[in-house]
N, C-alpha and C positions, 0 to 999 in steps of 0.2 A: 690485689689486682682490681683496677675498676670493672663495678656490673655492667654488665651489658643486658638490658632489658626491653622486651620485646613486646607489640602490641598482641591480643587478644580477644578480637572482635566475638568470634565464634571458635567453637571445640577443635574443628579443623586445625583455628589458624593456632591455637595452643598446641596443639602438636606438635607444628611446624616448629614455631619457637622452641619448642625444647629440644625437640627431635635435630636442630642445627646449632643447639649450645648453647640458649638464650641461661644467662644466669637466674633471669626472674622474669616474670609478666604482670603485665598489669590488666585489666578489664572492669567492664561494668556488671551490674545488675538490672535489672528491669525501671530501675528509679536514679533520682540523685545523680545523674552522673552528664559529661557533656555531651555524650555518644548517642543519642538516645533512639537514632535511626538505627544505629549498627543490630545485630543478632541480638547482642548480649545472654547474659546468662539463667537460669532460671534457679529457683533456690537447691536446687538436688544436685545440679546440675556444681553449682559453683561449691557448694560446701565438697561432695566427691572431690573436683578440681584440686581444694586446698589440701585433702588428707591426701591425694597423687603426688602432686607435687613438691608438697615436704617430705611424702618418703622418698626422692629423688632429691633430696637436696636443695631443691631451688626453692626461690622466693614466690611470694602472688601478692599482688599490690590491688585495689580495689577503689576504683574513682568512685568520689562522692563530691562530685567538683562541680557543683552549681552551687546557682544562691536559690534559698529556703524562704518562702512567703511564711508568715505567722501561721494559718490556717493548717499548714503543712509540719507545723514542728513537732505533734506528738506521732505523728508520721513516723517524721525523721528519728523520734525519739527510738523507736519499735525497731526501728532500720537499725543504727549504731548498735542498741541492744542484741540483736542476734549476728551481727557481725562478733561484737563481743562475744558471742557465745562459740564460732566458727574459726575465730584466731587467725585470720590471714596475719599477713605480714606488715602491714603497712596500709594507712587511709591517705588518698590525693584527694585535695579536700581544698574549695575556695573560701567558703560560706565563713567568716568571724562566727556566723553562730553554731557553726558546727565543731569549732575549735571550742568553744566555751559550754556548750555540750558535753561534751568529749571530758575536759578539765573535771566538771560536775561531775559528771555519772561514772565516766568509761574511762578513769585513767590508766589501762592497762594497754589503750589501744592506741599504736603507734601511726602516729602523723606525718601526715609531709604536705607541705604547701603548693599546689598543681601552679602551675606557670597561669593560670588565667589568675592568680594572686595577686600577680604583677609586682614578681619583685627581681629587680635587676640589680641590687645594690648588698654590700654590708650591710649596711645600716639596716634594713627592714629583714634581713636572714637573721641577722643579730638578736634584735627585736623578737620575732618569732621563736630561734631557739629559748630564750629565757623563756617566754610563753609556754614553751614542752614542747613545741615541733621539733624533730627530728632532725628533717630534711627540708629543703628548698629545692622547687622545679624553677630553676633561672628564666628568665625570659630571653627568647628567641633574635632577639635583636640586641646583640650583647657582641663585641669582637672579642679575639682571644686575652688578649691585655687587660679589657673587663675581670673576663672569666676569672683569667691571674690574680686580678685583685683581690676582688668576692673572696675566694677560697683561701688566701694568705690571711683574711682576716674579720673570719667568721668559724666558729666553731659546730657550725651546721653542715650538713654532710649537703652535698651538693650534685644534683641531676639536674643533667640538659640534654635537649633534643639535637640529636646528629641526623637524622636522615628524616624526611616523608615531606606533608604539606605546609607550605607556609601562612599562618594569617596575615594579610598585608598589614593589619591595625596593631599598633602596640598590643602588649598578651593584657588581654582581660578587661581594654578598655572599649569592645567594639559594640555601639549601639544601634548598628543601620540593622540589621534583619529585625531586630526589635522595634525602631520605626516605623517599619513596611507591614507592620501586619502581628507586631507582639512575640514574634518565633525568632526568642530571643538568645545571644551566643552564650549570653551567662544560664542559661536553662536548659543548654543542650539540644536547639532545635535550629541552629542556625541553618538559613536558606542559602549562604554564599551569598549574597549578593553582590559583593563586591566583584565576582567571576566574572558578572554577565557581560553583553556589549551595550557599552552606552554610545550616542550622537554630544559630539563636543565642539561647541559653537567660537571656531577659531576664525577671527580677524576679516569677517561677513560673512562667512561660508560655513558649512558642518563637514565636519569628519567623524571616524565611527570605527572604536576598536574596543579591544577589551583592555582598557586604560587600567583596570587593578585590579588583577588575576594573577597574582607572584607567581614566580618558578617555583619548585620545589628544592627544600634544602638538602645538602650533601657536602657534611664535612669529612667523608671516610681520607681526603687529604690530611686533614690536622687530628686525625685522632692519636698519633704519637707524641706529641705537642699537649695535648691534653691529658694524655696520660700521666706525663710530665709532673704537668700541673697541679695533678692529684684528683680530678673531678672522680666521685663516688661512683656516679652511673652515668650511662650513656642512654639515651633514648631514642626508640623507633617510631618514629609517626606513625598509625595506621591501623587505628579500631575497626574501619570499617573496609577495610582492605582483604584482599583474598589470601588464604594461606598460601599458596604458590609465591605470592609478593612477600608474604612474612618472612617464609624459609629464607628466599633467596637476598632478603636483606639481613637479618637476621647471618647467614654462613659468611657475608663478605664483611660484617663489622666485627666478627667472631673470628675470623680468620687473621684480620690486621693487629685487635689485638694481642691474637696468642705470638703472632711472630713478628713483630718491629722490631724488638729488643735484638734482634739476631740479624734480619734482614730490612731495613725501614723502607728503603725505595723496594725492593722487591715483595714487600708485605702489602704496600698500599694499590701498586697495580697491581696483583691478583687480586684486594679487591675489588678493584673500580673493573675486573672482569669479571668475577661475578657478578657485579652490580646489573652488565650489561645488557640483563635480560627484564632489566626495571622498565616495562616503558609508560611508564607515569611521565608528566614533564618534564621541561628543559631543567637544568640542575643549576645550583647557584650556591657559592659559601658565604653571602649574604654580605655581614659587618665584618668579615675577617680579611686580611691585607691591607687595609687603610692607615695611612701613619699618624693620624689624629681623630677623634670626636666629629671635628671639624670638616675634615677629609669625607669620614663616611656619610655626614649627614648631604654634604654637598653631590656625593657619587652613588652611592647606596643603594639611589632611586635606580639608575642603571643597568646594575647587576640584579636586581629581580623582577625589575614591571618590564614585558615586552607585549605591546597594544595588539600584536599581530598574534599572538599566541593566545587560542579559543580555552576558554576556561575549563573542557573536558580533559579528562586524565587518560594515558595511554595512546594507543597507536587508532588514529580513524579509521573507521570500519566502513562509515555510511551512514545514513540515514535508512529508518524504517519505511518502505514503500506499500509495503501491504501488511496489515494487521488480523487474520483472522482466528475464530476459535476453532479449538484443540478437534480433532477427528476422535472418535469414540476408545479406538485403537490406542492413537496416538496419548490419548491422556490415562487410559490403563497403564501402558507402558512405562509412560513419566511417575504415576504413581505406585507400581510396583518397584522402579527404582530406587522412590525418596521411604520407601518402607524399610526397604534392604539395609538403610543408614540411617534410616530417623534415630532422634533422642528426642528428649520430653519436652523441647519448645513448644511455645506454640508457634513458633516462623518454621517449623518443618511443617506441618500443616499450611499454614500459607504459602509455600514451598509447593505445594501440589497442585495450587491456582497458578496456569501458565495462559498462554497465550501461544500462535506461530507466526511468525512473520518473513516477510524477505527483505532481504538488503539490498540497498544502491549506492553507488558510488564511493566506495572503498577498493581496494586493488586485494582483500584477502579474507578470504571467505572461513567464519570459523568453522572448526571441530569440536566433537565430541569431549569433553572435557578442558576445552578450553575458559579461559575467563573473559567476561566482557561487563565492560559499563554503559547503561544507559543511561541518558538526560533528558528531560524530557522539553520540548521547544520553547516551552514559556519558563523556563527557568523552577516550574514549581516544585520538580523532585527528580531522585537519581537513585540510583541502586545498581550494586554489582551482583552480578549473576552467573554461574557455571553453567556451560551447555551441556546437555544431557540428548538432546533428538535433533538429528540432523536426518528432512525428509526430502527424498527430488521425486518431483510429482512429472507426471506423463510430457511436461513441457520443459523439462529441465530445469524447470527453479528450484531452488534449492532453499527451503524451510530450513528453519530453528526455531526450538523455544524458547520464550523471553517471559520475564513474570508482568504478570496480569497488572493492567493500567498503564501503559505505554501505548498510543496511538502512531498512525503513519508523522511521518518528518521528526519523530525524534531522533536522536544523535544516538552512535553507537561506537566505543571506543575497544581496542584489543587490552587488556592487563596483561595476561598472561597465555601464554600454550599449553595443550598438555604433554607437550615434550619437555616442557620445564616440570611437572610434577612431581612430585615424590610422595609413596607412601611413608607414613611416620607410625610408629609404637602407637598404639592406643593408649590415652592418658588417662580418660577417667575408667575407673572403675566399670565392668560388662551389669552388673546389680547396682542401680541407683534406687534401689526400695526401701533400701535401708536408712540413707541420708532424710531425715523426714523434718530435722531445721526450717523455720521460717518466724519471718515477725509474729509477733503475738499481739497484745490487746492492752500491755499496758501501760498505765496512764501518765502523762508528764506531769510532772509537779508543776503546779502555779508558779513563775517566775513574775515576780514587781519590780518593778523597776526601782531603782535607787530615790528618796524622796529627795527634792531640791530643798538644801535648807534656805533660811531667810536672807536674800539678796545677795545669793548665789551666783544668779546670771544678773545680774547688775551690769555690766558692760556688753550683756545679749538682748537691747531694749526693745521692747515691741515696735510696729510699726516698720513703714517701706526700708529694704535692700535692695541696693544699688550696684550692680558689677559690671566693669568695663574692663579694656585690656590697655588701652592707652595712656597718660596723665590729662591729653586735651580733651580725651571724653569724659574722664572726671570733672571737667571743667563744664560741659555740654549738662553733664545729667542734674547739675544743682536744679533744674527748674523743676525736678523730681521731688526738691526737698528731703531726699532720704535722710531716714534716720544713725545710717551706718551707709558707707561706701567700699566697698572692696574690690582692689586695685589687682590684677595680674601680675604675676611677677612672669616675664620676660625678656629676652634680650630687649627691647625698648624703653620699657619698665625699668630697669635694671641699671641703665646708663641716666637716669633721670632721678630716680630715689636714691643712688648710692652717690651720684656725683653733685649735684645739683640742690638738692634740700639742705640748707642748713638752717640753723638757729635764727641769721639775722634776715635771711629770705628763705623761707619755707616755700618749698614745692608748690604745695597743692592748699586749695580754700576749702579746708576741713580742719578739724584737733587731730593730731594721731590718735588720740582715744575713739575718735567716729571711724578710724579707717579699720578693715583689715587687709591684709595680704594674702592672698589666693596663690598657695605653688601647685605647679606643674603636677602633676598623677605618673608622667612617666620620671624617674630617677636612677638612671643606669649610671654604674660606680663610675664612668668617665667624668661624670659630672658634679658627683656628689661631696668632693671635695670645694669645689668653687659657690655651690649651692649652700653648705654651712658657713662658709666665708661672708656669702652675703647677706643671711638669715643675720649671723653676730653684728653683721655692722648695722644693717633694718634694725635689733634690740637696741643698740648703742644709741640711734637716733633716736629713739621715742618707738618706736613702733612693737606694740605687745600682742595686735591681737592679729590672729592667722586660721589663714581656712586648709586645713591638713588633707591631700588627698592621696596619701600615700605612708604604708608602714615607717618607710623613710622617715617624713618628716615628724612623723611621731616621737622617733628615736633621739632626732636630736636636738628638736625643742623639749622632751619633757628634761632633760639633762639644763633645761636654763630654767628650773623652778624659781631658783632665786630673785629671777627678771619678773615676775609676775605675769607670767605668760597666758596666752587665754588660746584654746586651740576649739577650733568647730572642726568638727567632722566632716568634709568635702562629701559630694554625692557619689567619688566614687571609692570611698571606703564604705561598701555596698553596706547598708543597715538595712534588709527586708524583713527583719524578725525582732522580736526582743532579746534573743538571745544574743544578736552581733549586737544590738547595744549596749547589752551588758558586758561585751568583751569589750567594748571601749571605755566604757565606766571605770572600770578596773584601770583603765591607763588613764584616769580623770579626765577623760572628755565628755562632757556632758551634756554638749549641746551639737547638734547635727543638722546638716542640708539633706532633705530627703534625696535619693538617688532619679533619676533621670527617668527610669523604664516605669517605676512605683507606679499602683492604682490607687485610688482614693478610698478603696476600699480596704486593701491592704495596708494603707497608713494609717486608716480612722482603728483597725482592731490592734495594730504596734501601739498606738497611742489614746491614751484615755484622759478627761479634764485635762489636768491642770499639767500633766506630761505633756500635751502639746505646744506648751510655751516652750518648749526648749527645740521648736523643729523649726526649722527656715525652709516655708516653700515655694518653690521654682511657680509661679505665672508669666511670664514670659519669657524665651531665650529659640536662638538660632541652635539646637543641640549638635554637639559636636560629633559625628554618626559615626566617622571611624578616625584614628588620628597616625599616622604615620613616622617615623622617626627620622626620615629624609626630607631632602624636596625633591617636587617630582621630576625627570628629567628635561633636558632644557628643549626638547622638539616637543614637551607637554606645554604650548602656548595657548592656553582656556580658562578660564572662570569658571566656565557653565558649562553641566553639562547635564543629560538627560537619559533615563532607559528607554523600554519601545512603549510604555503608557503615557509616555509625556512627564514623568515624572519628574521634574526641577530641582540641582544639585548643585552645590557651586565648592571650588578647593581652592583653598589658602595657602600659597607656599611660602613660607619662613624658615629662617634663621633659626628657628625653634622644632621646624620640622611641618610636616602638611596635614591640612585638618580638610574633611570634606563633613560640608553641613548642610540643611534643606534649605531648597532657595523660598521653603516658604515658615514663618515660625511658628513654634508653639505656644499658645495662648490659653490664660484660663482670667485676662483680665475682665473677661465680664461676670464673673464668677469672685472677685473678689471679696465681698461685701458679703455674698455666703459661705465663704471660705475662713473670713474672721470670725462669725456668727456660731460658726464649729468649733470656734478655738484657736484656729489657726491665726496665729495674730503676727506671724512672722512671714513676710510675703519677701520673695527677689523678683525684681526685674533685672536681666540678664542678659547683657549685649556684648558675652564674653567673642571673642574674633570678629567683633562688627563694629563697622566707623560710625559714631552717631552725630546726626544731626539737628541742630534746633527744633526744626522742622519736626520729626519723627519724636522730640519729647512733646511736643502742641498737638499732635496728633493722636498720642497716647495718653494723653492725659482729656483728651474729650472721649477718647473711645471707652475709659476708665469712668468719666464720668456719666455716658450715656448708657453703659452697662451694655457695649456692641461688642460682637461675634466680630472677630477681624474675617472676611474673607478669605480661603485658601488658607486658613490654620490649621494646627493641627492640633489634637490633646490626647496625641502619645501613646501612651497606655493608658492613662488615667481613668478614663471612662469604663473599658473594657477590660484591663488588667492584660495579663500575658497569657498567649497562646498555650491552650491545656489539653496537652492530646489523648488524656486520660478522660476529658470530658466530652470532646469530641469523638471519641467510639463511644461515651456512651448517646451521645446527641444521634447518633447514627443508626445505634441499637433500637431508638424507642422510636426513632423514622420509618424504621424497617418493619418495626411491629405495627405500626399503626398502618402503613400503607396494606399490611397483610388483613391487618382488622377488614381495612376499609374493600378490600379486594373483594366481588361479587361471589357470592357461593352458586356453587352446584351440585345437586340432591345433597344437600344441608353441608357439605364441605367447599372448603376456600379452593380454589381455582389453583 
């Protein structure tokens, strides 16, 4: 029977999960993992967990599903090691270098590929099982016909998500929170942004919606259909969600499964009535019902983006009117409660910093044990919270507690009642003194990388890269004189290189030896039959060298050794460590694009001498900040559009699916000339979904030569690396101290 497995934000909501028949859970630790707002768990905490829950039968699965900076991997080394030591079930895991870690050290510990992996095909589950993975987490934009396929022809067990949040971007390819500020989706600290409301400058005028803020998914229709199919597990969205929400999803995909086989229509509406007490958003089954590729790329957009629906979860409450601190009383009280039920976090401490406030403009005022979320007006943070103190003061208003940092006008949504509640068995263990597991101290072995023997990368020549997406801008960028050009493969592409090139009139004014071919990062099995059809005929014509961004394409060019094939590593077959190079090495690629979000600092310590002749890096490009697998709906008539800082964004709708990118780019061409000085001898310029014109290479080639800062650019993470909120409390800590230092004494003590 497939698992049915359930999220695990906090101890509550593992309860819940079990306590309503979840087969297995999954949850975080304090690290490594993409949740990293949620609860999560602390080490006593989760080792009790796993010896509970195996004597009960069930599974525990533990994300470790970010990517890993170099600086971070004997970290991580000390991580996997005491995992090792505590035996869960199963590691959801994105990082290549954590899989090649794992290979190394901890083959005992069983893997699965988290959906930010991005694998939607055979071919790249395939790929992975040989590797030693387990399991595949499918990606979420997948119909069932997909699914069918994948699973008829892959020997990897296979998990997908049926019910909770949707990310509007392809899984694992989304770079806008990382844009805005480094609080990146591959690091677990993603801001939404895509929820917010932006101004969209349609046809002289603005309008103003929340243009992509997907519904939420819900296939409790087709889970008979997939059971069918043989899918291994069933997934629940929802780490950071309240146990009340776990239960009662958790009872209605537990319910469907036990009884279709006897009653099918009458299994699925009892669930979709338990369900009815979800009020997260509007619900959508996304890619399913479409009778082609084609179909859903063109519809797709329809059935999840509604611009009128506010990126907040649950039923409106109101907005916060009044914000004040706790009465003397009033915070004994709160804190004599969170004693009553503390465990060893330290968020049940922070748990006992509240705040009171009153609500306006909502029609239902909560309760005591109710669940609520708050937003806060700028978009900068959210949090679900249980009410605990409902006070009415001499004028009738009527207080609640909210946790601490939430000011007036923020948003306030209903989750859940506590008429929906239920108490659940306690799961861990009453004595957690005993669990005393945690990472230790030791040391990672020095990993080197592979030496390059002598004219190895011979066809990876030093000197400028050139990428476009069309064959006329191939034509545009010669005044670049690049060394290498590399072509897009897209439906444009695609009707041009395959039709059009031959022997006695060649396409394009380059050798095929100067070109490579850039595929797609998304490869869902709808398409990956047509995608190796054109891959054979591109080898057939001349064409050898290819820029891989995807397990996919891995799988079925290394299978054309015979062709002499040359594969670079695409930026987003995420390399931030040495160890995911090393997991590439091993499938002989050996030469890579740095990835997109990467610091300069974090590449200079991946990479030492003469290893940095093998890295191609990005100085200029329009970054592709989230990418979509539809286009957008046809009343989406905009280019442009903007949040409330003025911030400048523009979206591409194609045949290929929609791209939104900064309407201003990334630049580090005044930096060039120090960039090769470092070693870096391998530069791109990058005008992948951009029309170019004559103009704009005369333009760039004085900006290049005069060593200028483009105006309005931008450099990404590079400068600053990615938001570390391990270093930000401690940045906070020594703020605090110091302010106290500096704080005036009296009679020899600080104020």
């Amino acid at each position: 029977m497939t698992e049915l497995l359930a999220p695990a934000g906090n101890i509550e909501a593992l309860e819940a999960a079990i306590g309503e028949g979840a087969d297995a859970v999954y949850m975080g630790l304090k690290s490594f993992n993409a949740r990293l707002r949620s609860s999560n768990f602390s080490w006593r905490e989760f080792e009790g967990a796993v010896q509970s829950v195996h004597r009960l039968g069930k599974k525990i699965y533990v994300t470790v599903n970010t990517v890993c900076e170099e600086h971070e991997t004997e970290r991580l080394y000390r991580f996997l090691n005491y995992l090792d030591k505590v035996h869960p079930d199963g590691l959801i895991v994105q990082d290549l270098g954590v899989v090649r870690m794992c290979q190394e050290f901890f083959p005992d510990l069983e893997l699965h590929a988290s959906t930010q992996m991005n694998v939607e095909s055979s071919a790249a589950a395939n790929l992975l099982c040989k590797q030693g993975l387990k399991r595949v987490v499918v990606a979420r934009e997948l119909g069932l016909d997909e699914v069918k396929a994948i699973k008829a022809n892959t020997n990897a067990e296979l998990e997908m998500f049926v019910h909770g949040a949707l990310c509007v971007s392809e899984s694992g390819l989304c770079l806008f929170s990382s844009f805005l500020g480094g609080k990146s989706a591959n690091r677990g600290v993603c801001t939404q942004a895509c929820r917010r409301f932006y101004t969209a400058e349609t046809g002289g005028t603005t309008e103003q919606g929340y243009y992509f803020s997907p519904c939420d998914l819900q296939l409790i229709d087709h889970i008979p259909e997939l059971c069918e199919a043989g899918i291994d597990s069933f997934k629940i969205e929802g780490r950071m969600k309240s146990a009340e929400y776990v239960g009662a999803v958790t009872a209605a995909y537990r319910y469907v499964i036990d009884h279709w086989q006897n009653d099918r229509k009458g299994a699925v509406a009892e669930g979709k009535r338990i369900l009815s007490t979800d009020f997260a958003r509007s619900k959508t089954d996304y890619w399913y019902g479409f009778s082609s590729v084609s179909d859903g790329v063109d519809n797709a957009g329809q059935k999840i983006l509604n611009p009128n629906q506010a990126g907040g979860t649950g039923i409106y409450l109101g907005n916060l009117s009044v914000v004040r601190e706790p009465k003397a009383e009033e915070k004994l009280e709160y804190q004599n409660f969170i004693r009553k039920t503390a465990t060893d976090t330290d968020d049940d401490k922070k748990n006992q910093e509240i705040s009171m406030a009153l609500l306006h403009g909502g029609d239902y005022d909560p309760d005591p044990g109710d669940s609520i979320r708050l937003h806060k007006k700028d978009d900068s943070g959210r949090s679900s919270h249980k009410v605990r103190l409902v006070k009415t003061d001499e004028k009738g208003n009527r207080w609640i507690d909210i946790p601490r940092g939430f000011t007036k006008g923020d948003a306030v949504y209903l989750l859940q009642t506590k008429s929906m509640s239920k108490r659940y068995k306690r799961i861990l263990p009453q004595d957690l003194a005993q669990f005393r597991l945690q990472p230790g101290s030791e040391r990672l072995p020095i990993l080197d990388l592979t030496p390059l023997e002598k004219n190895e990368l011979n066809w990876f020549p030093e000197g400028l890269y050139v990428q476009v997406s069309t064959v006329s801008d191939a034509f545009v960028v010669q005044g670049f004189h690049p060394v290498r050009v590399i072509i897009e493969l897209n439906s444009e592409t695609s009707y041009d290189l395959l039709n059009k090139d031959t022997p006695e009139k060649p396409l394009l004014p380059y050798s095929k030896k100067t070109v490579f071919i850039s595929l797609d990062p998304f490869v869902p099995e709808g398409v990956l039959g047509d995608l190796e059809s054109k891959i054979n005929i591109l080898i057939e014509k001349g064409f050898t060298n290819f820029v891989v961004n995807n397990l996919a394409h891995v799988n079925i060019l290394k299978s054309k050794h015979d062709k002499n094939i040359h594969m670079i590593a695409g930026p987003y077959l995420y390399t931030f460590n040495k160890w995911a190079v090393s997991f590439l090495e091993n499938l002989n690629i050996m030469a890579l694009q740095t990835p997109a979000e990467n610091s300069q600092d974090n590449l200079e310590e991946c990479f030492e001498g003469k290893e940095r002749s093998r890295v191609l890096v990005s100085v200029f490009s329009y970054p592709t900040l989230f990418r979509m697998r539809f286009k957008l709906p046809k009343d989406y008539d905009f280019t442009y559009f903007s949040d409330k800082e003025s911030v400048g964004f523009k979206v591409n709708s194609t045949e290929d699916g929609s791209f939104v990118m900064s309407e201003y780019p990334f630049s580090l061409l005044d930096k060039m000339d120090v960039l090769k000085n470092r070693g870096w001898t391998h530069q791109l310029i990058d005008f992948s979904k951009t029309r170019v014109l004559k103009s704009d290479i005369k333009d760039m080639l004085s900006i290049i030569q005069k060593r200028e800062f483009i105006p309005g650019a931008s450099r990404f993470n590079w400068k600053d690396g990615f938001f570390n909120p391990e270093k930000m409390e401690a940045y906070k800590a020594i703020s605090e101290q110091q302010k106290l230092n500096a704080a005036p004494k009296k009679n020899g003590r600080r104020k």
